[in-house]
PQR file of N, CA, C, O and H, with PARSE charges and radii, in Angstrom:
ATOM      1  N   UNK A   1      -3.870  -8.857  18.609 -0.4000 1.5000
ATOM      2  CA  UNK A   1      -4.953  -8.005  18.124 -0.0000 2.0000
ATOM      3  C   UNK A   1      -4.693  -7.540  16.691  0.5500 1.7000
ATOM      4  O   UNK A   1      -5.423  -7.763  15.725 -0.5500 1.4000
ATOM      5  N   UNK A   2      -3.604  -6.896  16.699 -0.4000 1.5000
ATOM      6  CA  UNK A   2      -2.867  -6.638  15.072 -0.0000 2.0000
ATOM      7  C   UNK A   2      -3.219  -7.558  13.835  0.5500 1.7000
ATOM      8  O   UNK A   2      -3.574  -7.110  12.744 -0.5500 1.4000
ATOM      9  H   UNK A   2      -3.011  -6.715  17.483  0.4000 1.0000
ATOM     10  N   UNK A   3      -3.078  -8.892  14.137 -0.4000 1.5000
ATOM     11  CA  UNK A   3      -3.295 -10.213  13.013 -0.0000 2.0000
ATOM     12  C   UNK A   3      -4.269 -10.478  13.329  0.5500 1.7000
ATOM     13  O   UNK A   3      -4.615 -11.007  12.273 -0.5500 1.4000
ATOM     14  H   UNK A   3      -2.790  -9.255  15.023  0.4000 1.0000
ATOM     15  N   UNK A   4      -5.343 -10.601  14.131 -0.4000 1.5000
ATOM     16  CA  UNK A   4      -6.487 -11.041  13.689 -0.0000 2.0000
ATOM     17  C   UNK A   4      -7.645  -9.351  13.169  0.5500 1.7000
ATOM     18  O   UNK A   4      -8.744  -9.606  12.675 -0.5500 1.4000
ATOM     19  H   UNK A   4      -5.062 -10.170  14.988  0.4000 1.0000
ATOM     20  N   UNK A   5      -7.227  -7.740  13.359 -0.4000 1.5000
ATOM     21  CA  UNK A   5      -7.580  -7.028  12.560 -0.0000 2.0000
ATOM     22  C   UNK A   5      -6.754  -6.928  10.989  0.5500 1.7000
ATOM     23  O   UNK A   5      -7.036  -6.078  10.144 -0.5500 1.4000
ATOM     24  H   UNK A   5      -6.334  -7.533  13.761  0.4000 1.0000
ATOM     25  N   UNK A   6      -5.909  -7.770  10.858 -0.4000 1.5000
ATOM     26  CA  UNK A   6      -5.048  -7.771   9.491 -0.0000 2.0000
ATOM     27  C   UNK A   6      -6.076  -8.577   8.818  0.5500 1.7000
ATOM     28  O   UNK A   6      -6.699  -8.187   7.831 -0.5500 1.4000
ATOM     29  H   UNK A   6      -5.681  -8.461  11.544  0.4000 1.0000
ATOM     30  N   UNK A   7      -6.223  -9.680   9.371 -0.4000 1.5000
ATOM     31  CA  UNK A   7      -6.799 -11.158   8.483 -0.0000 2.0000
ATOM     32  C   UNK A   7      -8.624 -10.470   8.437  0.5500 1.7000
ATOM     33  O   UNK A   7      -9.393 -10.807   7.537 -0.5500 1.4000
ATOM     34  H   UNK A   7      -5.716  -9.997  10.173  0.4000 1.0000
ATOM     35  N   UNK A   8      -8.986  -9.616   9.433 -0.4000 1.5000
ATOM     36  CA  UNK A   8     -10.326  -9.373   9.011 -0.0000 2.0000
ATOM     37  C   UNK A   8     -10.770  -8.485   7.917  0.5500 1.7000
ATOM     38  O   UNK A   8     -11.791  -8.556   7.232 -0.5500 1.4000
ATOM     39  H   UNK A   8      -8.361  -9.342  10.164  0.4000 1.0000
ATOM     40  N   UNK A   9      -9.394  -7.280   7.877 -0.4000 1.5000
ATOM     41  CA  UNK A   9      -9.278  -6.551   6.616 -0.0000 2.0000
ATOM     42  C   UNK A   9      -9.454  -6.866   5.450  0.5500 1.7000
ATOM     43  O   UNK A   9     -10.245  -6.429   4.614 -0.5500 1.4000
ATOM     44  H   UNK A   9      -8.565  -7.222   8.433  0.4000 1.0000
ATOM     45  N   UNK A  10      -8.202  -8.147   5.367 -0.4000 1.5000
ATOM     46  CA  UNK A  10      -7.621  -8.630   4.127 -0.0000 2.0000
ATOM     47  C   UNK A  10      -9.219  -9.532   3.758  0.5500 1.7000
ATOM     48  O   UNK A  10      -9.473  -9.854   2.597 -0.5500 1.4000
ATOM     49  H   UNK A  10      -7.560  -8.502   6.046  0.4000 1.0000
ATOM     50  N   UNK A  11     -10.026  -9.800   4.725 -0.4000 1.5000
ATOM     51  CA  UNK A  11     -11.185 -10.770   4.215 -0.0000 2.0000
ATOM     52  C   UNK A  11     -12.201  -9.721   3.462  0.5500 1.7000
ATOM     53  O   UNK A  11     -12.348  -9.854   2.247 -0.5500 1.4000
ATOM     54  H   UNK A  11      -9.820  -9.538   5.668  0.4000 1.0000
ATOM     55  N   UNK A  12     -12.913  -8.667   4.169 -0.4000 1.5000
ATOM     56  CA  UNK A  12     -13.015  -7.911   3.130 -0.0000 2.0000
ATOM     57  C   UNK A  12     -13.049  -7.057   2.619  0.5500 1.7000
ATOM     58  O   UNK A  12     -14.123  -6.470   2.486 -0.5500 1.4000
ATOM     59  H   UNK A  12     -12.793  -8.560   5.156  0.4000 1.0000
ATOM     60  N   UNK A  13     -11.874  -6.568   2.078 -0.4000 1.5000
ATOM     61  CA  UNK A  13     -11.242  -6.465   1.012 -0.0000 2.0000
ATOM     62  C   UNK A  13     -11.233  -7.508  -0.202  0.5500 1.7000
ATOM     63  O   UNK A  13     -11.349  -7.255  -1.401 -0.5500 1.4000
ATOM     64  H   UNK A  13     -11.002  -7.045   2.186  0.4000 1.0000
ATOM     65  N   UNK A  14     -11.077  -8.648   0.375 -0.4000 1.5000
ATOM     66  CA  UNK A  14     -11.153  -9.684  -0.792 -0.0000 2.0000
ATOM     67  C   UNK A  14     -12.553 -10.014  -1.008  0.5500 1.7000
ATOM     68  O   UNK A  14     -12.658 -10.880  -1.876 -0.5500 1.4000
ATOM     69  H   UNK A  14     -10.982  -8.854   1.349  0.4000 1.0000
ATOM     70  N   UNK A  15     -13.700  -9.620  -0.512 -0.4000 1.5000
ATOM     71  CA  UNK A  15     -14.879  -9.666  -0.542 -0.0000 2.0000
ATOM     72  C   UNK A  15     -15.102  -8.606  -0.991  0.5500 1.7000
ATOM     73  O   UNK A  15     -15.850  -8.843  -1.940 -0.5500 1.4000
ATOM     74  H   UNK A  15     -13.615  -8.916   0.193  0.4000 1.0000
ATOM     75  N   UNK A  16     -14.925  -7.428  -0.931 -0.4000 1.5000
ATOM     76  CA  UNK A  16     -15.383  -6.709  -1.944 -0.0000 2.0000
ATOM     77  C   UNK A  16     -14.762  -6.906  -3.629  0.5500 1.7000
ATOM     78  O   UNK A  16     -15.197  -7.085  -4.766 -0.5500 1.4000
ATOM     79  H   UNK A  16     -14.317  -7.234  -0.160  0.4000 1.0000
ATOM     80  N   UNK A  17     -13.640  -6.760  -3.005 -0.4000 1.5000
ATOM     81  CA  UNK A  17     -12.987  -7.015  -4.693 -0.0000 2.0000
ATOM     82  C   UNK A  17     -13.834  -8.246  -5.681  0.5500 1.7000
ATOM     83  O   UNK A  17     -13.686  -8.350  -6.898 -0.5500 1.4000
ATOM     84  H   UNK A  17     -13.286  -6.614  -2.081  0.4000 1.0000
ATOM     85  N   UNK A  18     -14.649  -9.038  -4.914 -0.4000 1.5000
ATOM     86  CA  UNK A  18     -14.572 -10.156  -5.425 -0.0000 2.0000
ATOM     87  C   UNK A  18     -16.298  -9.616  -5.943  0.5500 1.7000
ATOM     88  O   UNK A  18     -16.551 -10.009  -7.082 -0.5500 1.4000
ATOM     89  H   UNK A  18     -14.770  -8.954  -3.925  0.4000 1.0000
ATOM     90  N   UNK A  19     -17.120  -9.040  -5.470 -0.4000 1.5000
ATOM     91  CA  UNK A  19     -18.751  -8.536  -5.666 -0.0000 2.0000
ATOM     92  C   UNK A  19     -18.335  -7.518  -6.783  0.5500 1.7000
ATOM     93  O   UNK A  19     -18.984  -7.607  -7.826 -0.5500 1.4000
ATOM     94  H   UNK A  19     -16.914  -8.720  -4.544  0.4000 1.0000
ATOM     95  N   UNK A  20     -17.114  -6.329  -6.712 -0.4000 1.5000
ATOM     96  CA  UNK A  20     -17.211  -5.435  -8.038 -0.0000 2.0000
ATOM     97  C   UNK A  20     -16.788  -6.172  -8.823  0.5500 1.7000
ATOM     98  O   UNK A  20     -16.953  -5.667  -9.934 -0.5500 1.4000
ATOM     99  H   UNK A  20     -16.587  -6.257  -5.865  0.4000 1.0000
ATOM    100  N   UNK A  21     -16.151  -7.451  -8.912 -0.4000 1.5000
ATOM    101  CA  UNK A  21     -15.964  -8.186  -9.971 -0.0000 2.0000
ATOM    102  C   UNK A  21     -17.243  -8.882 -10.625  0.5500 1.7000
ATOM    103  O   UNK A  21     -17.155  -8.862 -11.853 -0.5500 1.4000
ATOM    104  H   UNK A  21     -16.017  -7.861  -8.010  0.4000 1.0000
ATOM    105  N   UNK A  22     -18.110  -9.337 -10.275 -0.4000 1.5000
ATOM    106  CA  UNK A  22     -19.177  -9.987 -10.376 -0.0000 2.0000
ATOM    107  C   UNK A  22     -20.243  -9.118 -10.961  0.5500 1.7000
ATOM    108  O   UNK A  22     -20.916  -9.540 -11.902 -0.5500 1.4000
ATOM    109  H   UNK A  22     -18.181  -9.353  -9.278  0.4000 1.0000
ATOM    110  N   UNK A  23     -20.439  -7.896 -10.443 -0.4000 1.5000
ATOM    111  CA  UNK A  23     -21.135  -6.540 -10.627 -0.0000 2.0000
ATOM    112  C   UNK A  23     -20.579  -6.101 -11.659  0.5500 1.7000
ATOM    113  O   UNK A  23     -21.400  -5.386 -12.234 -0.5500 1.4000
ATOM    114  H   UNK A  23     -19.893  -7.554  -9.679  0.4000 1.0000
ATOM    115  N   UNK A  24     -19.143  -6.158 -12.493 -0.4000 1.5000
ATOM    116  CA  UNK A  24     -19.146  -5.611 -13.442 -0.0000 2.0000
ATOM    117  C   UNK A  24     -19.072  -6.192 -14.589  0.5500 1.7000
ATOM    118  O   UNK A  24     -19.107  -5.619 -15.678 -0.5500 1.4000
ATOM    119  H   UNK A  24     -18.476  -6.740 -12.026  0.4000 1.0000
ATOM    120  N   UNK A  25     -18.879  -8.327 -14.233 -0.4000 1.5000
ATOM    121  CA  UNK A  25     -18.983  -8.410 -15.356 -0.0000 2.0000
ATOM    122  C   UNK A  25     -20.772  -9.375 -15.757  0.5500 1.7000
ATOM    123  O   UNK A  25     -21.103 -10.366 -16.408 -0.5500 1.4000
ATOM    124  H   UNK A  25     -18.851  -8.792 -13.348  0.4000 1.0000
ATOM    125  N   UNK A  26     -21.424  -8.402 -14.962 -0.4000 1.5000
ATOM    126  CA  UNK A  26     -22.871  -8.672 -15.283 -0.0000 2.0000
ATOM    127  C   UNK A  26     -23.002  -7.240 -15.957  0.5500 1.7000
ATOM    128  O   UNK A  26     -23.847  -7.343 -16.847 -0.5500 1.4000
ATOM    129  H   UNK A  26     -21.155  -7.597 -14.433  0.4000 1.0000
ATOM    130  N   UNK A  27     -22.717  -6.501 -15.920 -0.4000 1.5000
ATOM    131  CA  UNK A  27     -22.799  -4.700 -16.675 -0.0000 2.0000
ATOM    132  C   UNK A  27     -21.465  -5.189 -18.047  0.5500 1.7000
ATOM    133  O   UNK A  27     -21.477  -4.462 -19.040 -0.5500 1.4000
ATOM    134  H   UNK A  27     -22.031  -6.417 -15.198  0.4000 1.0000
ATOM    135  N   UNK A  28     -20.544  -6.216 -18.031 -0.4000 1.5000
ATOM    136  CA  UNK A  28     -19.648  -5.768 -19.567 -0.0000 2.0000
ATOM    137  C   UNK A  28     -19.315  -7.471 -19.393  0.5500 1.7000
ATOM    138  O   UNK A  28     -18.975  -7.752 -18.244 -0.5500 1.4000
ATOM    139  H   UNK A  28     -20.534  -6.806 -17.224  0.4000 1.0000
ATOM    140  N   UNK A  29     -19.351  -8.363 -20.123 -0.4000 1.5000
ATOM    141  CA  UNK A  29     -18.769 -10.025 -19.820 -0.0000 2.0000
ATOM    142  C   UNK A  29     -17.293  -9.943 -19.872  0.5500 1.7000
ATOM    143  O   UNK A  29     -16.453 -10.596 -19.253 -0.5500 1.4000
ATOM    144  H   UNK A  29     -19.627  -8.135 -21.057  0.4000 1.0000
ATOM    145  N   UNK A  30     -17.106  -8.615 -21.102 -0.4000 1.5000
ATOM    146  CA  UNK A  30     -15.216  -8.557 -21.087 -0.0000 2.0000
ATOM    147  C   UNK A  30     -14.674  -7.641 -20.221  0.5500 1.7000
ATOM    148  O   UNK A  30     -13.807  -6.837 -20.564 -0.5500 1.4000
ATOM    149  H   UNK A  30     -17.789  -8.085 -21.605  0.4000 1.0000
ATOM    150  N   UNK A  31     -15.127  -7.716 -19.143 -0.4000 1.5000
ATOM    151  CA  UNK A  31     -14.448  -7.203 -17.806 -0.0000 2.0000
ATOM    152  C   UNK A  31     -13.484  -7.845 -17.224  0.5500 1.7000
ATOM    153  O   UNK A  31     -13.830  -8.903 -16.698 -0.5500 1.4000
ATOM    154  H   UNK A  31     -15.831  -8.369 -18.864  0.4000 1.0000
ATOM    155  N   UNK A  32     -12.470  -7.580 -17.147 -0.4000 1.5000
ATOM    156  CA  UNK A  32     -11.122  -8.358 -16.096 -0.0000 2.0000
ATOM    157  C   UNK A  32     -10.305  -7.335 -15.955  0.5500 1.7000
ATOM    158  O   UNK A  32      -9.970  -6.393 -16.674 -0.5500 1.4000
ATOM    159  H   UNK A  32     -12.189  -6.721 -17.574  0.4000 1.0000
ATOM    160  N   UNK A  33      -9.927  -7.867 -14.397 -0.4000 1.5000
ATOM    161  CA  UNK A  33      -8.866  -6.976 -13.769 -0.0000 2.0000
ATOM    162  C   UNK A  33      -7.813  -6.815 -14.107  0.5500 1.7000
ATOM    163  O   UNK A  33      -7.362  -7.678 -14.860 -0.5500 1.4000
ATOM    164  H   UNK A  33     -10.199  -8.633 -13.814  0.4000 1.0000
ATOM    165  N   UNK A  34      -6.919  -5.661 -13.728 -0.4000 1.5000
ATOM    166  CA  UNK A  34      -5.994  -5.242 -14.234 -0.0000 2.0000
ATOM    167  C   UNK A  34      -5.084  -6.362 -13.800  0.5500 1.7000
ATOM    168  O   UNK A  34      -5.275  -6.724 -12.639 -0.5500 1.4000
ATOM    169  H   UNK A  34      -7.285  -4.960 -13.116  0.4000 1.0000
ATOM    170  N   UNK A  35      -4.009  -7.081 -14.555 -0.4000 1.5000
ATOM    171  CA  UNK A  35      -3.141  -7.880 -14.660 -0.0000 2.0000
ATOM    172  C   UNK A  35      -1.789  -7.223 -13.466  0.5500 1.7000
ATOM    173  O   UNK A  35      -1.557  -6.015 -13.433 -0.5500 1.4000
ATOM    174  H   UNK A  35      -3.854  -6.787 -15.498  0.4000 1.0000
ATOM    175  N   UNK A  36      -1.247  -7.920 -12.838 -0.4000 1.5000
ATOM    176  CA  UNK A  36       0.082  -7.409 -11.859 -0.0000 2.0000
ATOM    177  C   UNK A  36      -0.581  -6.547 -11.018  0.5500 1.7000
ATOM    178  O   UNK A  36       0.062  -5.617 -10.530 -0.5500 1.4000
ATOM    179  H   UNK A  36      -1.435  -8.902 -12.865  0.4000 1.0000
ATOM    180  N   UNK A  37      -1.681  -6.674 -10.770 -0.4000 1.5000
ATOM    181  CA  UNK A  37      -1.854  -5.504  -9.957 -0.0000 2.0000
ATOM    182  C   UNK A  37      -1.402  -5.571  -8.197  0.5500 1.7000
ATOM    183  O   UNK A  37      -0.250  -6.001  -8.255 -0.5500 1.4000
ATOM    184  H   UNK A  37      -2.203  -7.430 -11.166  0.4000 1.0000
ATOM    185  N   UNK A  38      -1.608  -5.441  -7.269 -0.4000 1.5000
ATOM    186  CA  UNK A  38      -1.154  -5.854  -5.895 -0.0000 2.0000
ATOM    187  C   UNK A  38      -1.513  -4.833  -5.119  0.5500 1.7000
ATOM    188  O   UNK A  38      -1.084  -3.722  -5.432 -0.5500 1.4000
ATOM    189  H   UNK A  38      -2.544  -5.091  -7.221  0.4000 1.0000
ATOM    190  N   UNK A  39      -2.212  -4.941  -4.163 -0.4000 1.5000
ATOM    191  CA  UNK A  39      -2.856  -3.985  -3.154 -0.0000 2.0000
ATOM    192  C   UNK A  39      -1.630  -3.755  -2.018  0.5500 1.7000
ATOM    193  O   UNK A  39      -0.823  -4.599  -1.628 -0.5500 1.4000
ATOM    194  H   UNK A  39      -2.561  -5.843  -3.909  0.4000 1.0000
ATOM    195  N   UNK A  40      -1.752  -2.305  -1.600 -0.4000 1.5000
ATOM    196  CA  UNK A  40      -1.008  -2.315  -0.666 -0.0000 2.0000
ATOM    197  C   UNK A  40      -0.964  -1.433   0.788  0.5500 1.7000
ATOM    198  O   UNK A  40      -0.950  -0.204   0.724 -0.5500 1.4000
ATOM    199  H   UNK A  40      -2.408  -1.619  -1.917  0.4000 1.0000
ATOM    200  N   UNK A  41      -0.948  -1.950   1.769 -0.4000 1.5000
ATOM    201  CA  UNK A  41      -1.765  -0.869   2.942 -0.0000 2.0000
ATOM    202  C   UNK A  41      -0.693   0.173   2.855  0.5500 1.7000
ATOM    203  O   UNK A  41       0.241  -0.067   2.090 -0.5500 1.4000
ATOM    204  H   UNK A  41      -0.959  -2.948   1.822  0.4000 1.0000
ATOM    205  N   UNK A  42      -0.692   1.164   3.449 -0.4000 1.5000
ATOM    206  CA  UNK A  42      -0.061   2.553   3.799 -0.0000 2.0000
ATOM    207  C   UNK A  42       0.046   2.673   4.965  0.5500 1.7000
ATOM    208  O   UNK A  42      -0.912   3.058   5.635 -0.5500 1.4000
ATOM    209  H   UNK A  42      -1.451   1.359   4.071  0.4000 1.0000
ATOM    210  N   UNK A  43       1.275   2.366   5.532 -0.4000 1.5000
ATOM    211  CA  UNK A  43       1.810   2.150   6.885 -0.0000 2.0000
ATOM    212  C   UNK A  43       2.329   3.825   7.436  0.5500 1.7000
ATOM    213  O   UNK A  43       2.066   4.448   8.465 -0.5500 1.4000
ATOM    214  H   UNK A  43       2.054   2.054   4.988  0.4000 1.0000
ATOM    215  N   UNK A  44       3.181   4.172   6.204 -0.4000 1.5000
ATOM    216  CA  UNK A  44       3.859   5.326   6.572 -0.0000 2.0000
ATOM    217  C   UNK A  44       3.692   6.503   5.524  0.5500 1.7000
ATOM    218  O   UNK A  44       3.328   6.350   4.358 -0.5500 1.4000
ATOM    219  H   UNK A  44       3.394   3.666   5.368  0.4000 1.0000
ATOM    220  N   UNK A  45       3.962   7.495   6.027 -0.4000 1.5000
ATOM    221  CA  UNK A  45       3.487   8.914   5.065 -0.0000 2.0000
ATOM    222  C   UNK A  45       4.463   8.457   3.860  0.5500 1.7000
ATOM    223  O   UNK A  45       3.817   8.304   2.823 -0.5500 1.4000
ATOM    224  H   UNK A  45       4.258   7.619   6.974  0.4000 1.0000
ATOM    225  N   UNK A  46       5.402   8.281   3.762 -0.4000 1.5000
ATOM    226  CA  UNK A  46       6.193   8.753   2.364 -0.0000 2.0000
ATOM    227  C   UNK A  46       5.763   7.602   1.695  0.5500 1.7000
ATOM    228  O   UNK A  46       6.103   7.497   0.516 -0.5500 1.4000
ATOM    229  H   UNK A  46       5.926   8.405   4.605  0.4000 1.0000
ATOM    230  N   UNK A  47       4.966   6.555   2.291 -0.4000 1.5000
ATOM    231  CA  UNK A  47       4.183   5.932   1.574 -0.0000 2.0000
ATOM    232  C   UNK A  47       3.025   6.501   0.803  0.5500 1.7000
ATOM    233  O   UNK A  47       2.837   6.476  -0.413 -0.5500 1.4000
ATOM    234  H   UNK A  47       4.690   6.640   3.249  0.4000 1.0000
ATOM    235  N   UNK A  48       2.434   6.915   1.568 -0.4000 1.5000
ATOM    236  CA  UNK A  48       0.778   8.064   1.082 -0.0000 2.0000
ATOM    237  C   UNK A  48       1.367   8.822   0.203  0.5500 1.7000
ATOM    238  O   UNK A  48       0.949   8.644  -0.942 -0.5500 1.4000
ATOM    239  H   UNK A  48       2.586   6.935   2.556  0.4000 1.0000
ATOM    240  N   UNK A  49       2.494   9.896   0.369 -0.4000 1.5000
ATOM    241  CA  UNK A  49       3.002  10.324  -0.321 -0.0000 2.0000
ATOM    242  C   UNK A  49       3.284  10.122  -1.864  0.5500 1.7000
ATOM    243  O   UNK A  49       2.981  10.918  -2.753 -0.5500 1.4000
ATOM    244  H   UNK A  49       2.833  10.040   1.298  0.4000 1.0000
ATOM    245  N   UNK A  50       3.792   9.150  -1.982 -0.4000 1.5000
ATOM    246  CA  UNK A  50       4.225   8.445  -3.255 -0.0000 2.0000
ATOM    247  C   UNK A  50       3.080   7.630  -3.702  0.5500 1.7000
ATOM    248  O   UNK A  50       3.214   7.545  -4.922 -0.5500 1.4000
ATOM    249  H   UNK A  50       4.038   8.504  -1.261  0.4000 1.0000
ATOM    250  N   UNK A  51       2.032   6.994  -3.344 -0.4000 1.5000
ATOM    251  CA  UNK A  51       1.056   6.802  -3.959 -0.0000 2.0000
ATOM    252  C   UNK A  51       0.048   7.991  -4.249  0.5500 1.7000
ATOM    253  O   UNK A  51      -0.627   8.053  -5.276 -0.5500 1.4000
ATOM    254  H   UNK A  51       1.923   7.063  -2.353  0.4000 1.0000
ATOM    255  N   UNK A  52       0.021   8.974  -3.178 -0.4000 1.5000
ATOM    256  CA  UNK A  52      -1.022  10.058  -4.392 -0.0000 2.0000
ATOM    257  C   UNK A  52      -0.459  10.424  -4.892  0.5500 1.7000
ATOM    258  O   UNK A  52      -1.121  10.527  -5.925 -0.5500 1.4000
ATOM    259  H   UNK A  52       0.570   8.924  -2.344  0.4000 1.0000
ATOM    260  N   UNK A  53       0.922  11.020  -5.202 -0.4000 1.5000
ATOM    261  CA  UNK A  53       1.552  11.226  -6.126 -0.0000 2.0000
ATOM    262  C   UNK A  53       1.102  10.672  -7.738  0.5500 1.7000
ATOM    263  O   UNK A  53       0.738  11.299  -8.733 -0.5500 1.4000
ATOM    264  H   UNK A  53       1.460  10.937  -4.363  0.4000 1.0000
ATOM    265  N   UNK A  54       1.293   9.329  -7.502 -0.4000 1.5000
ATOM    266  CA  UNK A  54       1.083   8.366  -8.319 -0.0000 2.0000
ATOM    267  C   UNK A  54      -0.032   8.683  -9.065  0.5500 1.7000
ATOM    268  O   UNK A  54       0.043   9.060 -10.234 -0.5500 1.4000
ATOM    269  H   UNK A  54       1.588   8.820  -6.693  0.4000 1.0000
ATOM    270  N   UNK A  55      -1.396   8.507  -8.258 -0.4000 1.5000
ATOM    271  CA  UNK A  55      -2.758   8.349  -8.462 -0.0000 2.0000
ATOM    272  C   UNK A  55      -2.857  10.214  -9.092  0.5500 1.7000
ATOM    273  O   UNK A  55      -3.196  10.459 -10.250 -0.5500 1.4000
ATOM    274  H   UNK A  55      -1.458   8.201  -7.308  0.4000 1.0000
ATOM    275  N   UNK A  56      -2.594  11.020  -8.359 -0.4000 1.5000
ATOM    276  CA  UNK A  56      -2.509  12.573  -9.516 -0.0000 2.0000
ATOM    277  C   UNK A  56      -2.537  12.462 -10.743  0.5500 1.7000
ATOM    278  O   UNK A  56      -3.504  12.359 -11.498 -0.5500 1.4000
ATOM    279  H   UNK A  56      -2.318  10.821  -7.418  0.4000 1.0000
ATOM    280  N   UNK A  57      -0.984  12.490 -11.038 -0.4000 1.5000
ATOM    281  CA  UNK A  57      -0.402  12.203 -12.182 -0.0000 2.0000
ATOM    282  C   UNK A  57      -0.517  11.166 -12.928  0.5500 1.7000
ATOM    283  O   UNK A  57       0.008  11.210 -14.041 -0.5500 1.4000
ATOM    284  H   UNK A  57      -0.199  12.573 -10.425  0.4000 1.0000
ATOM    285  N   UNK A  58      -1.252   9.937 -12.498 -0.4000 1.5000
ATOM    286  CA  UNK A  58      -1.144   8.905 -14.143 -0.0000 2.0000
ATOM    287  C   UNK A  58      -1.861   9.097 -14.222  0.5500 1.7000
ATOM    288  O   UNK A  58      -2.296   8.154 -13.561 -0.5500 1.4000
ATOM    289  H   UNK A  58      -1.679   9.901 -11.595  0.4000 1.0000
ATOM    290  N   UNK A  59      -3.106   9.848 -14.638 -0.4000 1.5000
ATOM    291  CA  UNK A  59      -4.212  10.104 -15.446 -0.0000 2.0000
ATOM    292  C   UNK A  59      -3.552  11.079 -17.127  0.5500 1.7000
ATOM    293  O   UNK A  59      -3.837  11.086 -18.324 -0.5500 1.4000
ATOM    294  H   UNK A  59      -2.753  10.614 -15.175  0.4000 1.0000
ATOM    295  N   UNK A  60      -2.534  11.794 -16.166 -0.4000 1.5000
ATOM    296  CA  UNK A  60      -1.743  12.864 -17.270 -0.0000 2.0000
ATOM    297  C   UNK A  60      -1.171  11.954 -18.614  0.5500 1.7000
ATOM    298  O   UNK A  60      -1.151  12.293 -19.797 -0.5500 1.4000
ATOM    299  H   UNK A  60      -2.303  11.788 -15.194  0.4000 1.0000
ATOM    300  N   UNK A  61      -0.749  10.772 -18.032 -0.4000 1.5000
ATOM    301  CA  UNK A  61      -0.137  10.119 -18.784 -0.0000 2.0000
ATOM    302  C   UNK A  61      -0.387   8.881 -19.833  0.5500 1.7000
ATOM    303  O   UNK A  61       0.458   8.191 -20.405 -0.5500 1.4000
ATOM    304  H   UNK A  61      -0.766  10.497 -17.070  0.4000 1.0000
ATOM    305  N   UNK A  62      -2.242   8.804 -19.920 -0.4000 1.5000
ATOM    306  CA  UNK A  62      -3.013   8.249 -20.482 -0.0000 2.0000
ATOM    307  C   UNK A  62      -3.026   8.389 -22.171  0.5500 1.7000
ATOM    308  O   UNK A  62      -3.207   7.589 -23.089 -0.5500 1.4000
ATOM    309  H   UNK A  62      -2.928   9.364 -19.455  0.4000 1.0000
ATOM    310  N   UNK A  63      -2.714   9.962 -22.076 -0.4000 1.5000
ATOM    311  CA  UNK A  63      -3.029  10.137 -24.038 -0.0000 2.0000
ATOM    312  C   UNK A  63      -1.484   9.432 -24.412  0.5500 1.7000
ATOM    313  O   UNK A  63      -1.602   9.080 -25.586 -0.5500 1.4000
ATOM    314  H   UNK A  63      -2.568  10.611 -21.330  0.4000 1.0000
ATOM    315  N   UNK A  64      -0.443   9.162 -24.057 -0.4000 1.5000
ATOM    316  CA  UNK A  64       1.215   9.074 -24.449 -0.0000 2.0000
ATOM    317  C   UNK A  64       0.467   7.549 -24.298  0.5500 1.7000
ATOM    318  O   UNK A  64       0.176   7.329 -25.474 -0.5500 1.4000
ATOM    319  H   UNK A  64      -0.347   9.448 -23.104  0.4000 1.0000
ATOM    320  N   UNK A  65       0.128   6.709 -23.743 -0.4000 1.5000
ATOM    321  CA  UNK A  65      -0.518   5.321 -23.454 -0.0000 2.0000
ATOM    322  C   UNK A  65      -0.556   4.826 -24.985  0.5500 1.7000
ATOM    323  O   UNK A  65      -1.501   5.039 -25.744 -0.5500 1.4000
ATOM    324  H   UNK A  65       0.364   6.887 -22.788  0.4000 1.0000
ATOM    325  N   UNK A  66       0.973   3.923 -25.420 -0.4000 1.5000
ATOM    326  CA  UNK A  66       0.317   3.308 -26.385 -0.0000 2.0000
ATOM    327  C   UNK A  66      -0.720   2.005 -26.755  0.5500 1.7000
ATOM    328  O   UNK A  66      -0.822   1.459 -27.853 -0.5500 1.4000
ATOM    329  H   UNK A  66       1.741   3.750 -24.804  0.4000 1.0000
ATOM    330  N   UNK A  67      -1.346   1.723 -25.690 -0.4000 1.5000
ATOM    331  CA  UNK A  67      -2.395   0.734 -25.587 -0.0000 2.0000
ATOM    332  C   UNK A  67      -3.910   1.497 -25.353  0.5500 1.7000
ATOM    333  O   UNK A  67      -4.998   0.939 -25.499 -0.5500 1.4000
ATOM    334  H   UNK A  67      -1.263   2.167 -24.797  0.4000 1.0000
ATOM    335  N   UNK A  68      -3.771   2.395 -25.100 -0.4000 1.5000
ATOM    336  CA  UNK A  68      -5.199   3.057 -24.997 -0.0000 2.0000
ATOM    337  C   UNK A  68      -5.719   3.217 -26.108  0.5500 1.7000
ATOM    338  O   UNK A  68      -6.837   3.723 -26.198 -0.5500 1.4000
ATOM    339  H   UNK A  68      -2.887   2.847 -24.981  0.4000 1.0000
TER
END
């Protein structure tokens, strides 16, 4: 039951990812995704943990961004 709700996830998921891609680069042509990026489920709290962590705080760290 586990792997075939894994493989229905992972489908879409990759179906959506794949329509906001399409959707945005009909709104900008130089739209592309962020490079290295890698999705990742959240099995365990100190997982959740450390990704909102994450997601908080790097907004803070946008103006120091020497590519922005």
């Amino acid at each position: 039951m586990i792997g075939l709700l894994h493989n229905n996830l992972w489908h879409i998921i990759r179906c959506y990812k794949g329509r906001v891609k399409y959707e945005s680069r009909q709104a900008n042509a130089y739209f592309s995704c962020q490079s290295r990026y890698q999705d990742h489920i959240i099995r365990i709290d100190q997982s959740f943990y450390t990704i909102s962590k994450h997601i908080i705080n790097n907004p803070l760290k946008w103006l120091e961004d020497e590519l922005s």
